[in-house]
MDTraj code that builds the backbone (N, CA, C; nanometers):
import mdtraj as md
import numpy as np

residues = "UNK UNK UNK UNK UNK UNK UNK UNK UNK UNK UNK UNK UNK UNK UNK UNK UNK UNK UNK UNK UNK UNK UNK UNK UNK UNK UNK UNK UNK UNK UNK UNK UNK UNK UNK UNK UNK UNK UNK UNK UNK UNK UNK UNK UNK UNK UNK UNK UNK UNK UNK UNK UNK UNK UNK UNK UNK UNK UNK UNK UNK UNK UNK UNK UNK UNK UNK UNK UNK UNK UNK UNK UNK UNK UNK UNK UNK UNK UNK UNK UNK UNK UNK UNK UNK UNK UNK UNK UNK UNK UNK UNK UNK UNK UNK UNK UNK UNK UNK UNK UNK UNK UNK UNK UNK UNK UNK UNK UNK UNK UNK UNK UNK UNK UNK UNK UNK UNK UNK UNK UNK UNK UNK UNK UNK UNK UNK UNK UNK UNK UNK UNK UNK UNK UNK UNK UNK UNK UNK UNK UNK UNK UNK UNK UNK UNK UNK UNK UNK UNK UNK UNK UNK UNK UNK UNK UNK UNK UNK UNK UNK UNK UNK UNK UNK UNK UNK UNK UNK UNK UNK UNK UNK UNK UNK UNK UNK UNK UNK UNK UNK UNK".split()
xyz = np.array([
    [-6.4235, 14.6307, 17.6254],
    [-6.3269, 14.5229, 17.6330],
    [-6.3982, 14.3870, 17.6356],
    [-6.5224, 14.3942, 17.6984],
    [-6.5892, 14.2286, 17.6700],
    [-6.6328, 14.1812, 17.5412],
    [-6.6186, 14.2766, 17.4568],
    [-6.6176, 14.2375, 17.2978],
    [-6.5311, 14.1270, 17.2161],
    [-6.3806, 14.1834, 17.3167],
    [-6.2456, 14.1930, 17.2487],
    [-6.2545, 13.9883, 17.2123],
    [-6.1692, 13.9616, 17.1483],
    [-6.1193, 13.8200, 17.1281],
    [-6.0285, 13.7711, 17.2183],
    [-6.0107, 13.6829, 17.2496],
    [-5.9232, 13.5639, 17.3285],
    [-5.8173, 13.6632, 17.3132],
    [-5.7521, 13.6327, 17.1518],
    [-5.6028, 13.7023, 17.1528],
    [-5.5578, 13.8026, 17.2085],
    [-5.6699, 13.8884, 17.1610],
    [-5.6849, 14.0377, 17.2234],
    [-5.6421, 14.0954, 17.3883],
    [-5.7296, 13.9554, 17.4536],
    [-5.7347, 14.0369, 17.5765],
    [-5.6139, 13.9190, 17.6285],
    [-5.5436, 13.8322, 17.5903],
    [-5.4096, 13.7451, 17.6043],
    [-5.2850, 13.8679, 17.5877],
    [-5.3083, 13.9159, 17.4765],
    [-5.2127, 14.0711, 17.4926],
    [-5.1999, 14.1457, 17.5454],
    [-5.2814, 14.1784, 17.5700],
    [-5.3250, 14.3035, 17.7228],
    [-5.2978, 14.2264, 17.8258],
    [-5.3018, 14.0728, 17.8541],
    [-5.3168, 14.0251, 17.9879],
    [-5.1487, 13.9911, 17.9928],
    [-5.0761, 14.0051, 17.8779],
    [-4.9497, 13.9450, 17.8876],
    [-4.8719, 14.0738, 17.9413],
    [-4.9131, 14.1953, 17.9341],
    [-4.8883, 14.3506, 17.9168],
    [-4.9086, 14.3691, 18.1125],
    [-4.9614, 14.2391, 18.1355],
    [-5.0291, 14.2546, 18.2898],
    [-5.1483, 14.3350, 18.3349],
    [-5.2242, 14.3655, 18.2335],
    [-5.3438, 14.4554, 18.2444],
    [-5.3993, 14.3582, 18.2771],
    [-5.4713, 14.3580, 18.3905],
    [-5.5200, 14.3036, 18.5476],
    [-5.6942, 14.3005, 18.4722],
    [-5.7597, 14.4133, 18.4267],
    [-5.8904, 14.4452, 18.3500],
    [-5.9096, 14.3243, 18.2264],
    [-5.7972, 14.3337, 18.1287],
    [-5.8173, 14.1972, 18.0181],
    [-5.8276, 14.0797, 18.0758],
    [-5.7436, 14.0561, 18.2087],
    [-5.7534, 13.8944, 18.2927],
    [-5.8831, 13.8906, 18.3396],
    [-5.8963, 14.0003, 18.3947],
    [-6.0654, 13.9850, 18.4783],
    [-6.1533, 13.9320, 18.3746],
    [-6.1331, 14.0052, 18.2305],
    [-6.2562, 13.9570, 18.1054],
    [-6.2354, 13.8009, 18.0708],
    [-6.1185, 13.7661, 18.0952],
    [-6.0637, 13.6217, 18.0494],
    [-6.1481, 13.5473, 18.1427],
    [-6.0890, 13.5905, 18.2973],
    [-6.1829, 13.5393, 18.3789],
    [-6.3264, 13.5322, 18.3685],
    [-6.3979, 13.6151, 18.3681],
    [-6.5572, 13.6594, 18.3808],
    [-6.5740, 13.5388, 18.2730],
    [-6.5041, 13.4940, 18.1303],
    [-6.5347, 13.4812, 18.0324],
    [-6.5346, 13.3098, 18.0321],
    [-6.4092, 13.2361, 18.0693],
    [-6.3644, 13.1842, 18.1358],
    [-6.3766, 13.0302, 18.2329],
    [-6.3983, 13.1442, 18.3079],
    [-6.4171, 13.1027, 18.4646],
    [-6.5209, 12.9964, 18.4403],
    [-6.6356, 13.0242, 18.4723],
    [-6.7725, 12.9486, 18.4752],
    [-6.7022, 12.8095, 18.4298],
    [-6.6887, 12.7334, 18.2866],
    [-6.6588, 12.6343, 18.2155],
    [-6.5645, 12.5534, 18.3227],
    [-6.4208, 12.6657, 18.3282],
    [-6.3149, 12.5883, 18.4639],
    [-6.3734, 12.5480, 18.5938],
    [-6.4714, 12.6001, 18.5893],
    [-6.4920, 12.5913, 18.7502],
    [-6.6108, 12.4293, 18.7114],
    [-6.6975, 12.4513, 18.6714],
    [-6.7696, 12.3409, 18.6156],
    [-6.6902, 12.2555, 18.5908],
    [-6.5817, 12.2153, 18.5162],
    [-6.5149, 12.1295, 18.4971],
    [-6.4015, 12.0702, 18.6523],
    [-6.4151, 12.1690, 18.7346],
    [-6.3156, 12.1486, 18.8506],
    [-6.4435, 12.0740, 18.9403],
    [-6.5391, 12.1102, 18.9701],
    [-6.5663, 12.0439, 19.0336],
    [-6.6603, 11.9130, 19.0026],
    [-6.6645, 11.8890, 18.8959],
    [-6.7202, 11.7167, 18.7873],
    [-6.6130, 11.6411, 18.8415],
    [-6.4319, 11.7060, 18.8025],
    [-6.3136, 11.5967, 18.8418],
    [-6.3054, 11.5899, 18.9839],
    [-6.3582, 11.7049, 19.0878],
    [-6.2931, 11.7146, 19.2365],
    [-6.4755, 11.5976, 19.2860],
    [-6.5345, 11.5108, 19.2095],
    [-6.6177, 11.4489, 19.2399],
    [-6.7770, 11.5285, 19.2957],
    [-6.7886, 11.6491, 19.3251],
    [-6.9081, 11.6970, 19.3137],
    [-6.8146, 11.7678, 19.4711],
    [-6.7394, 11.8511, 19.4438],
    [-6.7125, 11.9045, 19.5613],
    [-6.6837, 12.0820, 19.5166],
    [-6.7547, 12.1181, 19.5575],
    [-6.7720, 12.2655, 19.5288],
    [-6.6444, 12.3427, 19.5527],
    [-6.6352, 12.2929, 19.7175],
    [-6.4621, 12.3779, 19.7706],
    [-6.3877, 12.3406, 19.7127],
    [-6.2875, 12.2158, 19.7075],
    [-6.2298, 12.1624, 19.5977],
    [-6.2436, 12.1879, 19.4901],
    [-6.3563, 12.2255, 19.4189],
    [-6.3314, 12.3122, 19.2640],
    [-6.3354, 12.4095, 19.2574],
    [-6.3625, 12.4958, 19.3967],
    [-6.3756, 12.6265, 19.3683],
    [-6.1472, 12.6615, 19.3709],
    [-6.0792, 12.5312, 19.4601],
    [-5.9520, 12.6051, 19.4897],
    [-5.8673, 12.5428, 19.3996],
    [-5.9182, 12.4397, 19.3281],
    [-5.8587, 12.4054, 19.1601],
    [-5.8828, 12.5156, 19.0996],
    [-5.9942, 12.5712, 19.1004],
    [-6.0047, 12.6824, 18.9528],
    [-5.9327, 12.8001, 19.0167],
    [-5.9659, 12.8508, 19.1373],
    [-5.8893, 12.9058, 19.1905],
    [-5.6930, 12.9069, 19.1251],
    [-5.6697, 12.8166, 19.1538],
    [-5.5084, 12.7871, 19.1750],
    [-5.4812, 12.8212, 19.0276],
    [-5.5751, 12.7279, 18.9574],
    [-5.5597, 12.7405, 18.8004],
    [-5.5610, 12.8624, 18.7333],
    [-5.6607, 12.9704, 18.7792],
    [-5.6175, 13.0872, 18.7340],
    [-5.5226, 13.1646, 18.8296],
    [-5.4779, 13.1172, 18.9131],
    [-5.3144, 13.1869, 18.9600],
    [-5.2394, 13.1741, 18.8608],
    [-5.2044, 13.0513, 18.8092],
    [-5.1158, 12.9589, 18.7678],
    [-5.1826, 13.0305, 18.5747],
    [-5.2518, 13.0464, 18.5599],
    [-5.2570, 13.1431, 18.4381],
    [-5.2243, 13.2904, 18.4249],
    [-5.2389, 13.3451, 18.5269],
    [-5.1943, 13.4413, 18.5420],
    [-5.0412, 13.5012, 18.5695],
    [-4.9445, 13.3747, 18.6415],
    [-4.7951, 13.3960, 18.6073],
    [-4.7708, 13.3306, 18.5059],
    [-4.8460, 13.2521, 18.4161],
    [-4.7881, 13.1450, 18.3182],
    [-4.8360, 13.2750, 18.1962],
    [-4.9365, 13.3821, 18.1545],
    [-4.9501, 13.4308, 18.0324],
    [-4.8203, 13.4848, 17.9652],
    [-4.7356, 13.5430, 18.0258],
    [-4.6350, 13.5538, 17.9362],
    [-4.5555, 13.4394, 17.8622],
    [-4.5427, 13.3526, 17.8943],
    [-4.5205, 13.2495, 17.8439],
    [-4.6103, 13.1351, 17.7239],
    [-4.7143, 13.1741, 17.7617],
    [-4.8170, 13.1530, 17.6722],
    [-4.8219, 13.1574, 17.4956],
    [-4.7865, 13.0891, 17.4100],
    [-4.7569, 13.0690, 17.3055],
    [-4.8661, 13.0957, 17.1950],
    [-4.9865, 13.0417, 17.2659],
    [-5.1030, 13.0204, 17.1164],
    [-5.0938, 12.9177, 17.0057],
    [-5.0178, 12.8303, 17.0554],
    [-5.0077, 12.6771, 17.0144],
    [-5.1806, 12.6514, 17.0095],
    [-5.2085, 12.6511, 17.1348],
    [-5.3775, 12.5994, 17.1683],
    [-5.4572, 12.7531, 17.1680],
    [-5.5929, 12.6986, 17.1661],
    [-5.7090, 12.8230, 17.1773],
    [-5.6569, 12.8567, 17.3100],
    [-5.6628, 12.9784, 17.3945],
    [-5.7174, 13.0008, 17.5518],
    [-5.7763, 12.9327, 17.6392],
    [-5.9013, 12.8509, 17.5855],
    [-5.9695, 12.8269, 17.6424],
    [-5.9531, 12.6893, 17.6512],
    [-5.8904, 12.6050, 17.5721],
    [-5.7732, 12.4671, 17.5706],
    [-5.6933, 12.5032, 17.7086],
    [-5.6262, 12.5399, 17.6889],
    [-5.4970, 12.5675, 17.7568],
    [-5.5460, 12.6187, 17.9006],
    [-5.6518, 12.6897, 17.9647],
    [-5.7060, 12.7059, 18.0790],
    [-5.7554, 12.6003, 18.1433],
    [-5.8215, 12.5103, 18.0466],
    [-5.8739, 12.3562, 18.1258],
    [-5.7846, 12.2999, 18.1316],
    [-5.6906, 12.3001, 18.0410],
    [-5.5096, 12.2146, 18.1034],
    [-5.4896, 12.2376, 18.2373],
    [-5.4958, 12.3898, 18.2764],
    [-5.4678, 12.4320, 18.3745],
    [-5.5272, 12.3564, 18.5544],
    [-5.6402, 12.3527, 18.4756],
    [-5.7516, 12.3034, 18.5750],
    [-5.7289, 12.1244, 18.5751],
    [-5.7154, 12.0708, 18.4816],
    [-5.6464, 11.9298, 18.5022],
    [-5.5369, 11.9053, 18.5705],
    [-5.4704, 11.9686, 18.5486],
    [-5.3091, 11.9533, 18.6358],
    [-5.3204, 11.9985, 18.7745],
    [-5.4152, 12.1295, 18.8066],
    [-5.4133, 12.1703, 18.9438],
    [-5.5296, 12.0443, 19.0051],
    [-5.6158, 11.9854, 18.9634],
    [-5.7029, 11.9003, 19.0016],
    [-5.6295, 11.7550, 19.0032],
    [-5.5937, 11.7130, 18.9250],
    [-5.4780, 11.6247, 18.9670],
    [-5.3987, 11.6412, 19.0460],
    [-5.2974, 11.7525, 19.0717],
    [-5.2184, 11.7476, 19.2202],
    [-5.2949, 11.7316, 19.3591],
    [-5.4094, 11.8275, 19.3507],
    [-5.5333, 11.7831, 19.4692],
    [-5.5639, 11.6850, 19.4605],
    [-5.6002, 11.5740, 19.3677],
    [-5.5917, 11.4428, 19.3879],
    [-5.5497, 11.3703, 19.4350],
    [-5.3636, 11.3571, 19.3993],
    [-5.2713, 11.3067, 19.4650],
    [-5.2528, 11.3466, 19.6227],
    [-5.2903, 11.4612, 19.6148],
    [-5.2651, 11.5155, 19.7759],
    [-5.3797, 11.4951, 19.8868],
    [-5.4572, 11.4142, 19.8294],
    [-5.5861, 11.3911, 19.9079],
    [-5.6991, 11.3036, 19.9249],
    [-5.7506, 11.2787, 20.0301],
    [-5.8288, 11.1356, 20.0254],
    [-5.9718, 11.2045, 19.9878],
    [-6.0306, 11.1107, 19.9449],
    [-6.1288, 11.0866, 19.8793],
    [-6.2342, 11.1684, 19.9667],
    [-6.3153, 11.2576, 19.8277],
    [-6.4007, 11.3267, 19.9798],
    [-6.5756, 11.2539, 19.9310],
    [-6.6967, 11.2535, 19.9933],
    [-6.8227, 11.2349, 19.9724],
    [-6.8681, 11.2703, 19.8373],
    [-6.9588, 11.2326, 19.7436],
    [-7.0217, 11.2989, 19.6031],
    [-7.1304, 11.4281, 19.6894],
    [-7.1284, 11.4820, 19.6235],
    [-7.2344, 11.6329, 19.6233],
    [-7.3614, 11.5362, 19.5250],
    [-7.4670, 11.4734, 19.5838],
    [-7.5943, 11.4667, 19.5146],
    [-7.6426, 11.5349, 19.4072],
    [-7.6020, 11.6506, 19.4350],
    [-7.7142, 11.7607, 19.3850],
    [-7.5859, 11.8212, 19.2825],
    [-7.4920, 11.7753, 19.1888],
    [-7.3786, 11.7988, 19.1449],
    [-7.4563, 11.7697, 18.9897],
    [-7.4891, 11.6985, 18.9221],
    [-7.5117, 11.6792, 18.8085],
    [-7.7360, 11.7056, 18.8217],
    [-7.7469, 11.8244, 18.9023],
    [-7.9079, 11.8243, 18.8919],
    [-7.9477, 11.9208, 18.8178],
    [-7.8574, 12.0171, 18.7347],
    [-7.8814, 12.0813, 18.6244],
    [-7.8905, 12.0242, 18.5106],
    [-7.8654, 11.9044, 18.4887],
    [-7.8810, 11.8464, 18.3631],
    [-7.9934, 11.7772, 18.2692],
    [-8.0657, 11.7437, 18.3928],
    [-8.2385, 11.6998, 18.3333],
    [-8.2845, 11.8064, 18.4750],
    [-8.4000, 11.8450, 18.3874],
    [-8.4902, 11.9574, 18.4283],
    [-8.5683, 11.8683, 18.5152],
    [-8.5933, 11.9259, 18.6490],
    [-8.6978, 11.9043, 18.7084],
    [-8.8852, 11.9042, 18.6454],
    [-8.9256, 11.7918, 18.6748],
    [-9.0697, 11.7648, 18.5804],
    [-9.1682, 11.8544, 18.7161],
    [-9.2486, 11.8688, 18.6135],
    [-9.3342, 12.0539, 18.6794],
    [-9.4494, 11.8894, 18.7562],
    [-9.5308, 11.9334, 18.8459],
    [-9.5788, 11.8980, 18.9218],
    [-9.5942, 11.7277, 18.8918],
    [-9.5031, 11.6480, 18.9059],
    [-9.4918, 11.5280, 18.8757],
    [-9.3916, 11.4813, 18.9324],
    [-9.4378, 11.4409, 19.0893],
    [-9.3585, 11.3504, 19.1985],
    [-9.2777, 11.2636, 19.0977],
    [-9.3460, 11.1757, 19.0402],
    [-9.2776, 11.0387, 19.0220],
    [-9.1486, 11.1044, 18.9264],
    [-9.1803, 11.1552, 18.8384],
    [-9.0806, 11.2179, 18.7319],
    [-8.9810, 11.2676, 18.8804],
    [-8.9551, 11.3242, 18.9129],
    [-8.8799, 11.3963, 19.0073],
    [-8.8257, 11.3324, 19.0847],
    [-8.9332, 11.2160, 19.1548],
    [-8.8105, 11.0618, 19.2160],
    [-8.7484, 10.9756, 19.0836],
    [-8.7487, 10.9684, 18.9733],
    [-8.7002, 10.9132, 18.8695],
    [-8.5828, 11.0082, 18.8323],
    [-8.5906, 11.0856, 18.8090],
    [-8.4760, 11.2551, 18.7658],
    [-8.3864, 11.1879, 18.8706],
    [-8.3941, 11.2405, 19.0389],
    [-8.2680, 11.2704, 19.0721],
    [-8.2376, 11.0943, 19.0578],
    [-8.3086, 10.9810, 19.0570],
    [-8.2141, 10.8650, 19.0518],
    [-8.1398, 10.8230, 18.9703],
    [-8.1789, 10.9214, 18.8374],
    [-8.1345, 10.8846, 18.7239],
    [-7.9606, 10.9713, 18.6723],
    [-7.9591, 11.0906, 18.8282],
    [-7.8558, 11.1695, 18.8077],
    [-7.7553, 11.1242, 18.9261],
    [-7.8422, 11.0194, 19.0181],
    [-7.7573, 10.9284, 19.0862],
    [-7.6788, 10.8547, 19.0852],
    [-7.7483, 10.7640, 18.9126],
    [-7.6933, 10.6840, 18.8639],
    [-7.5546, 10.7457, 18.7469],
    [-7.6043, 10.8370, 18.7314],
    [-7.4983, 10.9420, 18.6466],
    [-7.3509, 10.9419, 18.7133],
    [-7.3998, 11.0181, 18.8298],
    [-7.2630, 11.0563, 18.9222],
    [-7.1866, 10.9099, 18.9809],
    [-7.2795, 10.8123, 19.0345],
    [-7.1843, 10.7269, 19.0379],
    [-7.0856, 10.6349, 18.9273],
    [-7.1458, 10.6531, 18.8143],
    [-7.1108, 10.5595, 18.6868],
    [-6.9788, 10.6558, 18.6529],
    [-7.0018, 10.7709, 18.6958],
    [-6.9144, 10.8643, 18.6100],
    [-6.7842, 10.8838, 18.7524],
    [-6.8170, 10.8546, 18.8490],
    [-6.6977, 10.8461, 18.9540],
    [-6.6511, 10.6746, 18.9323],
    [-6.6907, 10.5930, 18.8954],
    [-6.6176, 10.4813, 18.8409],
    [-6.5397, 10.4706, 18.7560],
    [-6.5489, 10.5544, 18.6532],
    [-6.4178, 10.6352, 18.5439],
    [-6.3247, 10.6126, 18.6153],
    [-6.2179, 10.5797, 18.5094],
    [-6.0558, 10.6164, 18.5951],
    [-6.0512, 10.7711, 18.5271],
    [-5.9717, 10.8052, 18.6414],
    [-5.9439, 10.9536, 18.5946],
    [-5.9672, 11.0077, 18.4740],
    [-5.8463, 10.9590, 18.3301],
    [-5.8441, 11.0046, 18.2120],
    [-6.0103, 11.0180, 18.1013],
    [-6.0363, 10.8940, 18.1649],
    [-6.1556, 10.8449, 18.0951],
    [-6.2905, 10.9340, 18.1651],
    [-6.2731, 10.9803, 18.2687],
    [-6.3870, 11.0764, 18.3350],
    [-6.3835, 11.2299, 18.2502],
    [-6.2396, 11.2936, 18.2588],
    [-6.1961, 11.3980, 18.2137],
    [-6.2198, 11.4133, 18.0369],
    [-6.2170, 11.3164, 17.9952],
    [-6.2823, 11.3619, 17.8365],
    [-6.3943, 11.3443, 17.8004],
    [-6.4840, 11.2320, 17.8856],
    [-6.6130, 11.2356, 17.8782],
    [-6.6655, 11.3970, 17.9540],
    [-6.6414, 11.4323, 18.0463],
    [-6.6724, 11.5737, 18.0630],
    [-6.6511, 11.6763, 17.9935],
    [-6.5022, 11.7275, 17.9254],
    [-6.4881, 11.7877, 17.8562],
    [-6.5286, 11.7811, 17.7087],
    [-6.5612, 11.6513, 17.6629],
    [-6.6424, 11.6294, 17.5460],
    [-6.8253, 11.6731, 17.5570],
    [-6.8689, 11.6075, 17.6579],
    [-7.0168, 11.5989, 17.6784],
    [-7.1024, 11.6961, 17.7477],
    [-7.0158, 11.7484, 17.8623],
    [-7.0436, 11.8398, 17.9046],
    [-7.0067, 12.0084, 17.8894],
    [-6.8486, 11.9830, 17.8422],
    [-6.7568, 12.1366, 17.7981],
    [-6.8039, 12.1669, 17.6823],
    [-6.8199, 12.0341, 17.6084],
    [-6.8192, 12.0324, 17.4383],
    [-6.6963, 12.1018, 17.3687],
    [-6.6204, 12.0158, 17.3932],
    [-6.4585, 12.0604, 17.3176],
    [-6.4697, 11.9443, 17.2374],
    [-6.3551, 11.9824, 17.1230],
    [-6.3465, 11.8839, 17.0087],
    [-6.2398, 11.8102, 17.0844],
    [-6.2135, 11.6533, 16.9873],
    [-6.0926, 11.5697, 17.0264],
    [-5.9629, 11.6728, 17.0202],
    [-5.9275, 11.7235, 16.9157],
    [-5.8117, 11.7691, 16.9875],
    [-5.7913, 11.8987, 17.0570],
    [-5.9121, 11.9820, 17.1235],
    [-5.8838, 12.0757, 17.2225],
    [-5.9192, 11.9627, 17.3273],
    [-5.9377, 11.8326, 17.3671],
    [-5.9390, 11.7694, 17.4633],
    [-5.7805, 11.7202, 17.4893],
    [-5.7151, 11.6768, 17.3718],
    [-5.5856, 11.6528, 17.3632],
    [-5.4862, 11.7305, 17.3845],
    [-5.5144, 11.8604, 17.3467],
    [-5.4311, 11.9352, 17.4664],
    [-5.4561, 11.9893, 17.5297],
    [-5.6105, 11.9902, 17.5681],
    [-5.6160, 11.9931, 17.7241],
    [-5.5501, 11.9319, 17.8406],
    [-5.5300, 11.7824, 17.7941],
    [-5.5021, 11.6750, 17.8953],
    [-5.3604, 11.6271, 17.8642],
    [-5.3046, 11.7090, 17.7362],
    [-5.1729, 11.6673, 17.6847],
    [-5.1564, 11.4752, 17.6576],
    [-5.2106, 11.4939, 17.5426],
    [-5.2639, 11.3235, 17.5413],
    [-5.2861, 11.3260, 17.3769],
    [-5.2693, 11.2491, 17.2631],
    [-5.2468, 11.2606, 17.1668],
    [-5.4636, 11.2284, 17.1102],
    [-5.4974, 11.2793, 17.0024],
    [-5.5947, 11.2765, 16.9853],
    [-5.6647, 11.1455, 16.9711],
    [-5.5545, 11.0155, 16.9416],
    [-5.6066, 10.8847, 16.8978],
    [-5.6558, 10.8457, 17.0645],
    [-5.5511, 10.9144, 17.1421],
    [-5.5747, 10.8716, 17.3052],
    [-5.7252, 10.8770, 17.3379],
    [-5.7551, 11.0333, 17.3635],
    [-5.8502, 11.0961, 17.3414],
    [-5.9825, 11.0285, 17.2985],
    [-5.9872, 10.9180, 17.1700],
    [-6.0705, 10.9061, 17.1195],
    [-6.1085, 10.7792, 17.1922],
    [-6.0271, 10.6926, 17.2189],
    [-5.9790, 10.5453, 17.3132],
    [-6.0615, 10.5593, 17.4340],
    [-6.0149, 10.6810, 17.4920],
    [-6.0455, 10.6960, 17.6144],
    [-6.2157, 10.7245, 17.6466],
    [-6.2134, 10.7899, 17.5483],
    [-6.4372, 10.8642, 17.5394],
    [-6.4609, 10.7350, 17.4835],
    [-6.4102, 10.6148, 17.4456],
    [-6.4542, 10.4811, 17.3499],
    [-6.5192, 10.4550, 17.5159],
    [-6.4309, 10.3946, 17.5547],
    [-6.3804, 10.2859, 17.6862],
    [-6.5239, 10.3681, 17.7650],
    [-6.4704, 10.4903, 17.8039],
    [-6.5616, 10.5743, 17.8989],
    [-6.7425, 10.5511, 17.9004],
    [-6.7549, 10.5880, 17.7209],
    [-6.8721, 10.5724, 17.6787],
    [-6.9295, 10.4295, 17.7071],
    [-6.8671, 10.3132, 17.7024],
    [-6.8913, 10.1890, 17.6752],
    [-6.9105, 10.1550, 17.8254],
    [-6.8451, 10.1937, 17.9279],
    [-6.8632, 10.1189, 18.0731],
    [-6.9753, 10.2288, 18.1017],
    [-6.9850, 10.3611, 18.0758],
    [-7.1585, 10.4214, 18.1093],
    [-7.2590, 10.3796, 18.0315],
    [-7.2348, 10.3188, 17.9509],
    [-7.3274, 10.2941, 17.8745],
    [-7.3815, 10.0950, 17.9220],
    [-7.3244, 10.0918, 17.9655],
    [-7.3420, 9.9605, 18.0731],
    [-7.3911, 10.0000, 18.1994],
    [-7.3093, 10.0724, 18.2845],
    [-7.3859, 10.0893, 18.4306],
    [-7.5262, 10.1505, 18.3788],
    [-7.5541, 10.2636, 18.2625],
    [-7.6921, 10.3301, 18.2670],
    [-7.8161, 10.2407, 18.1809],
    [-7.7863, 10.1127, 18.1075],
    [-7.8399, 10.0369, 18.1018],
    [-7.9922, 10.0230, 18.1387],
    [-8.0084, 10.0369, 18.2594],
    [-8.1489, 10.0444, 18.2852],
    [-8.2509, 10.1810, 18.3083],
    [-8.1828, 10.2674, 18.2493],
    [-8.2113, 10.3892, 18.2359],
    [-8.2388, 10.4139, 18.0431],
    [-8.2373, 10.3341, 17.9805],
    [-8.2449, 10.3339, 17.8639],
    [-8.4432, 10.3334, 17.8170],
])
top = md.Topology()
chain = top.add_chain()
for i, resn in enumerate(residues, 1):
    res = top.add_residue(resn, chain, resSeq=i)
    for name in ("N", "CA", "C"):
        top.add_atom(name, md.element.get_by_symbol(name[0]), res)
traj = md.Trajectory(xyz[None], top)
């Protein structure tokens, strides 16, 4: 069954076979959860109970499930909307440091490289929590998910010209705060 295609195991999972969701999940998961906790600001619990919720919320929503979008569109929808209501429902929690330290490799026995790295993923996380919401969420799902403009567009239910506006704007104010990182 971990062979099978999206569609495949969307049929079986619509059938309620609990085994095709788990593969959706296993398959899945990782990307949502990465993406839950970039928007929940570098908060692990908070993305672990967005992705969480989000695959509840996929799991009574598959019958209904159309195939308008890929699966894997339509699951980060999931994770936007449940991360947005935690938003609204909650004050602001601390950044997780150590949230964007997979992204440049630690330099092999070279202090200075290594005080330069994490400042440079310092400067990352804060530039990228200055985003307004929309504009954070497609720079992630573009740069980091690597979805095209319009699996970002209906990810976020936002028309593709939006989409493109928004990674403009996004790109242009990080590309100012990281300035001296150039």
């Amino acid at each position: 069954m971990q062979d099978a295609t999206d569609d495949a195991l969307v049929r079986r999972a619509k059938l309620r076979d609990e085994a095709a969701f788990r593969v959706i999940v296993d398959r899945h998961g990782p990307g949502m959860y990465r993406y839950a906790v970039r928007l929940m600001r570098g908060s692990t619990h908070d993305g672990a109970e967005v992705t969480q919720e989000a695959l509840i919320s996929a799991w009574k929503s598959l019958p209904t499930f159309e195939g308008r979008s890929s699966l894997r569109t339509w699951l980060f929808r999931m994770v936007h909307r449940r991360a947005a209501d935690l938003q609204r429902h909650r004050r602001p929690v601390p950044i997780d440091d150590q949230l964007l330290s997979r992204v440049v490799r630690p330099a092999n026995d070279n202090p200075l490289q290594d005080v330069l790295d994490g400042e440079l993923l310092e400067a990352l996380q804060a530039a990228l929590d200055e985003l307004p919401w929309l504009q954070r969420s497609c720079w992630l799902l573009k740069e980091v998910e690597g979805l095209s403009y319009a699996e970002i567009g209906e990810a976020l239910a936002i028309p593709v010209g939006s989409v493109r506006g928004h990674l403009h704007r996004g790109r242009r104010v990080l590309a100012e705060r990281m300035a001296r990182w150039r």
